[in-house]
N, C-alpha and C positions, 0 to 999 in steps of 0.2 A: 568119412568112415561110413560105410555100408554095413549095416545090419540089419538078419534076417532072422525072422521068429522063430524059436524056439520050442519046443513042445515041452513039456512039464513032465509029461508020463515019459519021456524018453532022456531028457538031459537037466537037471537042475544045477542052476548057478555053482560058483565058487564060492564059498565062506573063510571071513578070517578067523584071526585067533578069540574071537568074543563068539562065533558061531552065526556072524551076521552078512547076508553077501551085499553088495552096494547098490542103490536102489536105481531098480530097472525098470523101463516101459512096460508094460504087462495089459494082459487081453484076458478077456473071459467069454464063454459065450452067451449070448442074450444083451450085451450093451454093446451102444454104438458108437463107443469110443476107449480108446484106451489109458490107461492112468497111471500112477508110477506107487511100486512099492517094495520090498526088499524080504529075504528070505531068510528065516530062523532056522537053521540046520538042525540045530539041540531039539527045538521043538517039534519041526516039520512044518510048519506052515506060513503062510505068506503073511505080512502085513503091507497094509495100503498104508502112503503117508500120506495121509488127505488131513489139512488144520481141522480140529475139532471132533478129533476119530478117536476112537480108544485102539487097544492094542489087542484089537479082534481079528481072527484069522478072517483074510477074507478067500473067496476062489480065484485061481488063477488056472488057465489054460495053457495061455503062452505067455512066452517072455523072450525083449531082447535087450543090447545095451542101451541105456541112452548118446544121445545123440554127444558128440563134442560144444559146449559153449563157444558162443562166438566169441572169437578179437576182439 
């Protein structure tokens, strides 16, 4: 599966019936790498699922899906 980033300002994820979309690669600008975290619809803002992180909106630029897991 190919995928291609996404912009923020022009297309946001899908959300389910809790308001939650399922957690995608994501980019911001100014770091040099990218991390995974998932979108609150209700709220509007992103959350990173990084272990030991509270449930602070962080910035996102871009976003796409994650990859498939291997076999």
């Amino acid at each position: 599966m190919t995928s291609k980033w996404k912009e923020t300002s022009k297309q946001l994820p899908e959300c389910n019936a809790q308001h939650e979309s399922d957690y995608l690669l994501c980019a911001t600008m100014g770091l040099d790498a990218p991390f995974v975290a998932w979108f609150n619809c209700k709220k509007d803002k992103w959350i990173a699922a990084l272990a030991g992180t509270s449930n602070d909106a962080v910035a996102v630029t871009h976003w796409q899906e994650l990859p498939e897991m291997p076999a």
